[in-house]
N, C-alpha and C positions, 0 to 999 in steps of 0.2 A: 745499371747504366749500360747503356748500348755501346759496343765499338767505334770508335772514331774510325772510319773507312776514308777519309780525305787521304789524297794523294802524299801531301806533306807530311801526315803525322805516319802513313805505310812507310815513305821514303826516311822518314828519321827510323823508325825500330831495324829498317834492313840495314841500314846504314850499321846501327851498332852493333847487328849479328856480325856484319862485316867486320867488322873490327873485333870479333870476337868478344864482346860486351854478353854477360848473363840477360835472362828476360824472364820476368815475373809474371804467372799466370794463373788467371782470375779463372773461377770454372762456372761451365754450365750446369745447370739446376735442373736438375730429374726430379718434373712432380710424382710421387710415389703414394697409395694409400696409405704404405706399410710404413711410411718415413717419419718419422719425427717433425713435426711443424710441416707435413705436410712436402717436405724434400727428401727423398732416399738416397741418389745418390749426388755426388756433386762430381761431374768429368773434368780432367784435367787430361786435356789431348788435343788432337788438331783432326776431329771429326768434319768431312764438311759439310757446309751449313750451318743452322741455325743451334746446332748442337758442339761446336767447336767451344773451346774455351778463346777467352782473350790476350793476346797477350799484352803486357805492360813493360813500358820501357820511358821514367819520366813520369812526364804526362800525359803521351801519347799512349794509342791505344788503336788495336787491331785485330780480326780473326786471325788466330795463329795457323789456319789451314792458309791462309793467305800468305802470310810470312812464309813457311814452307817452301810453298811451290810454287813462287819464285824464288827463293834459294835454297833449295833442297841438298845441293852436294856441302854448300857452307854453314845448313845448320843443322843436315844427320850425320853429314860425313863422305864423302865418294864410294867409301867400300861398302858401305853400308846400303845406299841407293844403288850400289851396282849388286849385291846379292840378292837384296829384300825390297828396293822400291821407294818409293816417298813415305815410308811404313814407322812411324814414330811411334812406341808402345801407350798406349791409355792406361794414366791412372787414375782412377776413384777411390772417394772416401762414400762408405756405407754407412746411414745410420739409421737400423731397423727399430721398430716399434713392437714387430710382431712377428713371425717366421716367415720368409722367403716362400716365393714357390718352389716345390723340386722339380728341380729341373736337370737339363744335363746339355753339353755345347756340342753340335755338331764338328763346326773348325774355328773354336775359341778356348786360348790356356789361361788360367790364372791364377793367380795366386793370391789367397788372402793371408792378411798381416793384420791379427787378432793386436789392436790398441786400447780397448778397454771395453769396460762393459758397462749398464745404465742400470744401476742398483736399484733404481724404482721400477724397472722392467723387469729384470733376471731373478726369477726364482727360483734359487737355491744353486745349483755348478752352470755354468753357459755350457750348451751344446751346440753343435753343428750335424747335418745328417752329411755322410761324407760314403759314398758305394753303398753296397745291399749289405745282409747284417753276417756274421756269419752262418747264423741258422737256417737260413734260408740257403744262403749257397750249397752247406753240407747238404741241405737237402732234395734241392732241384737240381744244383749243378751248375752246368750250364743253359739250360730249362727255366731258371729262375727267372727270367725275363716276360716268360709268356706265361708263368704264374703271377708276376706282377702285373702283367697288363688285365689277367683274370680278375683282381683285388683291386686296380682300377674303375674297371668296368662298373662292378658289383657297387664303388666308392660313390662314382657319380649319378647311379641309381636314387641311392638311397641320400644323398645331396639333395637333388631335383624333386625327390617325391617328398623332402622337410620344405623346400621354398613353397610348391604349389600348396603344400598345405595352410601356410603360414597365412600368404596370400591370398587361398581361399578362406580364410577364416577372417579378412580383414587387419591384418597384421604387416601391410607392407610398409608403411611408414615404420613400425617400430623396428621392420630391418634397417631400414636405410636410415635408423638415430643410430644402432648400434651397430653398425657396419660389419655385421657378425651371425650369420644365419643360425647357430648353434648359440651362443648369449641369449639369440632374441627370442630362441625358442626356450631356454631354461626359464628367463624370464616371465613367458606366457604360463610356464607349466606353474613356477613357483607360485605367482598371482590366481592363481585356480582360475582362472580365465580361459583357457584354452582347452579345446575338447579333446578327447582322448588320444582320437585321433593321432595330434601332433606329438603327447607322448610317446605314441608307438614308433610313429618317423622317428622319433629322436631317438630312439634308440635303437632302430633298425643302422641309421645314422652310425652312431658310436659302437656299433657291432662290425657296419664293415673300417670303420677309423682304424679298429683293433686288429683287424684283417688286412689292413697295409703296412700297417705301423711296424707289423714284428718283419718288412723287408727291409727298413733301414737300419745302420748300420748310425748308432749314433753314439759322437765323440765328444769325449769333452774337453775342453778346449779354458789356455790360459793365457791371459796377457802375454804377448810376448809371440806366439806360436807363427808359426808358418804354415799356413795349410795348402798345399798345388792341389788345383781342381785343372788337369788334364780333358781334352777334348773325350767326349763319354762317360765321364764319368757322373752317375747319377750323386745329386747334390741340395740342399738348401740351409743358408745362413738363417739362424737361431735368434728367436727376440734377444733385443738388447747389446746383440753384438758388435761395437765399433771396428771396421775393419778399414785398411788401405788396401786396397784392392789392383794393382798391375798388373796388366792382360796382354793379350793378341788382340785387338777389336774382333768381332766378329758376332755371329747371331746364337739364342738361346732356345732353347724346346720345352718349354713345360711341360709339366704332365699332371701335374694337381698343385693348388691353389690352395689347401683346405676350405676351412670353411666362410670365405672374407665376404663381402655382400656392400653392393653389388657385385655380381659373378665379374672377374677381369677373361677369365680363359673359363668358356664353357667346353663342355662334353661333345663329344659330333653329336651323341640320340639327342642331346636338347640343350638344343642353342637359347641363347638367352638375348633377349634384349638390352643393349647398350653392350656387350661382351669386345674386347676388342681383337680375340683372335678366339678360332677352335683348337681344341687340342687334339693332336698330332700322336695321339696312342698309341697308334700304330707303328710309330719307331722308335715304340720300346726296345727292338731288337738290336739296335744299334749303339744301345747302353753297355757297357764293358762288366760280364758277370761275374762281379769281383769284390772280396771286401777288400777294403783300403786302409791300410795300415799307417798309423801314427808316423809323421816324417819328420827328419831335423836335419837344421842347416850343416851344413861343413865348410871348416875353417880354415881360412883361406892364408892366413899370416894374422900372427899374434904377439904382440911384446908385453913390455911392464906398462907401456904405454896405451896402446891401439888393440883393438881386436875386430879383422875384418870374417865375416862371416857370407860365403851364398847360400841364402836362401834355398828354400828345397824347390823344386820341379823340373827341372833337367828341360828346360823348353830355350836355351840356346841356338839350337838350329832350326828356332822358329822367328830367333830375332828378340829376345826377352831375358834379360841377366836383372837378377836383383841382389842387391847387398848391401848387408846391414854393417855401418861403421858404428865400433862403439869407443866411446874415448873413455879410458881407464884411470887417463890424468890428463893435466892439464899438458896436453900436445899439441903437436900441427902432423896436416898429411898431405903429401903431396901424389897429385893426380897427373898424369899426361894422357887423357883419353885419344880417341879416332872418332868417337858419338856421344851425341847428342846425350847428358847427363840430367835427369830430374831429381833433384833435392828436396829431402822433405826432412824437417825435427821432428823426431817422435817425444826424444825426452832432453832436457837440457837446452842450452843456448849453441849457436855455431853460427860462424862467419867465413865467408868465402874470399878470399884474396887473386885477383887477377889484374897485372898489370899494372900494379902499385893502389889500385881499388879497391877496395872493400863491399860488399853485399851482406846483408843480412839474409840467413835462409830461414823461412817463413817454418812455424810448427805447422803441424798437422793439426787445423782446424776447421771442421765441415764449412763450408763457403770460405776460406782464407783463401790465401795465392800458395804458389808452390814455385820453385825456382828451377828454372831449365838453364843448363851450360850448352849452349851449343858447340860443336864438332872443330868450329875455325878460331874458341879460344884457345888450343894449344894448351900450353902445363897450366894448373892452377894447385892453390894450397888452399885445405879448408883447417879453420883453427876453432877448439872446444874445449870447453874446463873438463874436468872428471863427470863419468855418469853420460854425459850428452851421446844422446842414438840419434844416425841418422840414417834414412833410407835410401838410397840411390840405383834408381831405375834406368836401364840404358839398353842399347841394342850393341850384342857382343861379334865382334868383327875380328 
């Protein structure tokens, strides 16, 4: 359902930032190959346009970039718009089918929050590819960059010489059933159907796979994890892995796709039809030649009761603080933020108290809402039985 954009139903939700009232917010739907039912990610932010989430207040309904910016000091904060801007953090909820592209952000932080895994996906430990591996670094150095874009190069070769084959053998429908140029070429070999040929590609193919593969650095990863993906850092999220995802907004760089079909990010030597960007190889160099080392949160205040924890990535003085409240018992916590608070239940129930009201805060559910405090409710209390995790996203002033 589409935002209610009428004048009265904007003027009631500002009305209630006014007054410091929560706002429940509906997200946008990233259609994704990789995604499950055909959605990857779902945003939860005030992008604008047609990619904004909604916000909810009642029955009313409205782009939350709208609500913003017209009251930006009363619902990020004043200190906050006067350091960093109308700059409200984007969260997403991830849910992959298949591996991510690797990629790496020019001037985008973020932070994935490992929430579970799809045990009809994930076989055997869930991984993540997280910086280059350490073998390669001992061995290039800082070199290792233009040895990767060497192992790219050779990658998309030997890619484009399996399609044109497949293709010219009459085989492009069975890519485009199995949306999988390597599937569809095992498939052709198994069925003794296909001429040699295409064996040879496929294994020219899975010769240079093994010629990238030993650059990444791959971690494996457990319910619960924190992983900061810092601006350059080379990266892709692992099938199966449910994540909440808190960021900087900002733009990404691919640099390989495997092997998905139809091509999304072609090669420069060969572009593909229907492709919707080239890839940008060439600023390999700009990726940070580094492994990346296993991170954990630090603890911020603890009792018999509460345990607050931040989150790892140190990206605060880019405007991004994350922390995870965990309730030990049955407690209350009391907040007095300056910004703009996103609430999300990972595990357990919680309710939020402002102003003698009460809110439910929405779990972490692909397509659910997620709950923003805005900066002019002043102190609130949130209350949870034992066990209850929640995640709260905000810009730290």
């Amino acid at each position: 359902m589409k935002p209610d954009t009428t004048d009265a139903c904007f003027s009631r939700i500002v009305n209630a930032v006014l007054n410091g009232n929560p706002v429940h917010v509906r997200p946008y739907k990233e259609p994704k190959v990789w995604g499950v039912n055909g959605i990857g990610e779902y945003w939860y932010g005030a992008e604008k346009g047609e990619k904004s989430s909604t916000a909810v207040v009642g029955s009313d309904t409205s782009p939350l970039y709208k609500i913003i910016e017209n009251n930006h000091e009363e619902f990020l904060g004043k200190k906050v718009v006067a350091r960093f801007g109308m700059q409200l953090p984007l969260v997403k909820i991830l849910t992959p089918k298949s591996r991510l592209s690797v990629q790496f952000h020019d001037n985008k932080d973020e932070l994935w929050i490992i929430t579970g895994t799809d045990k009809e996906i994930v076989d055997g430990d869930p991984w993540i590819i997280i910086g280059f591996s350490q073998e390669t670094v001992d061995l290039y150095g800082k070199a290792v960059t233009e040895y990767y874009k060497k192992a790219l190069i050779i990658y998309g070769e030997a890619l484009n010489n399996l399609i044109e084959k497949m293709i010219d053998s009459g085989y492009e429908k069975l890519l485009d059933n199995k949306n999988d140029v390597e599937l569809a070429s095992q498939e052709v070999i198994h069925n003794k159907s296909g001429s040699s040929e295409i064996a040879r590609a496929l294994k020219e193919l899975n010769t240079a796979e093994e010629g990238l593969d030993i650059f990444y650095n791959r971690q494996y990863v457990d319910t619960g994890d924190g992983v900061p993906i810092p601006s350059g850092t080379l990266h892709a999220l692992g099938p199966g892995i449910e994540v909440v995802e808190p960021q900087i907004p900002g733009l990404s760089q691919p640099l390989e796709d495997g092997t998905t079909y139809p091509v999304r990010y072609a090669f420069p030597a060969y572009p593909q039809e229907g492709a919707i960007r080239i890839l940008e190889i060439d600023r390999v160099s700009e990726i940070l030649p580094e492994v990346v080392e296993k991170s954990y949160p630090e603890v911020i205040d603890e009792t018999d009761y509460i345990l607050i924890e931040r989150l790892p990535g140190k990206f605060e003085n880019k405007g991004l603080e994350v922390h995870r409240i965990t309730f030990k018992n049955d407690t209350e916590y009391q907040l007095s933020p300056t910004s703009a608070h996103n609430l999300i239940v990972l595990e357990g129930n919680a309710t939020l108290y402002i102003k003698d009201k009460e809110y439910n805060i929405p779990n972490a559910i692909p397509g659910g809402e997620m709950l923003i405090v805005p900066a002019s409710s002043g102190s609130y209390k949130l209350q949870a039985c034992k066990s209850t995790q929640i995640i709260d996203t905000f810009t730290p002033v």
